[in-house]
N, C-alpha and C positions, 0 to 999 in steps of 0.2 A: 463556552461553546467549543468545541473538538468535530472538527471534519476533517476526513482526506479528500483530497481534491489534487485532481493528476494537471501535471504540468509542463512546462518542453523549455526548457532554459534556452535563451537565445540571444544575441548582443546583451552577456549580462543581467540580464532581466527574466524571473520567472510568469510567465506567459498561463493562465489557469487552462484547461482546456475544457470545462464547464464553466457555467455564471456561477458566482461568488454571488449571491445578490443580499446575503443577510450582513455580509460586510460591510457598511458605509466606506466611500470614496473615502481614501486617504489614510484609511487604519493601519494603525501597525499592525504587524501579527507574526506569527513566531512558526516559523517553517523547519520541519524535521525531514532532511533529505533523505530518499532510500531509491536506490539502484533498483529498476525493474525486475521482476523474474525471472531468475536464468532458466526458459523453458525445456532448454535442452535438458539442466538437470534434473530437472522433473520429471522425464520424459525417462531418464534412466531410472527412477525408485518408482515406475509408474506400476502398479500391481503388488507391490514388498511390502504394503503395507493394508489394514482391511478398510472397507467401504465406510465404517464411522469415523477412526480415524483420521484419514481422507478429510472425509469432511469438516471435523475438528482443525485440519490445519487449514483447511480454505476458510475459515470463520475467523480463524485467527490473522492470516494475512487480509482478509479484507476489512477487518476491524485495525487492522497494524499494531496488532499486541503482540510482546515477547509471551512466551511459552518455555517454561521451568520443566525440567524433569526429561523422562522418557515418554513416547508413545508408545 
């Protein structure tokens, strides 16, 4: 199983901000951290690139896959 699920680290402890409910109480499980979106910098390449690609990188960060190549 593979979900993202957002979270707010706090005293130490990663905090879900949705229910985890397919998790049973007490699982281990293997957390891949990533820094939110710098919206500012989005907000500069916002129009430099076309409406499919666009959409291709929003598929991709909401899925949190790396992407090889160029757009």
């Amino acid at each position: 199983m593979s979900r993202n699920v957002e979270a707010i680290y706090e005293g130490g402890v990663f905090r879900p901000l949705t229910a985890v409910s397919e998790v049973p109480e007490g699982t281990r499980v293997l957390l891949t951290v990533r820094k939110p979106l710098d919206k500012d910098a989005l907000r500069k390449v916002a129009g430099s690139v076309s409406a499919e690609d666009a959409e291709e990188m929003m598929r991709a960060i909401r899925e949190g896959r790396r992407v090889e190549g160029d757009w």
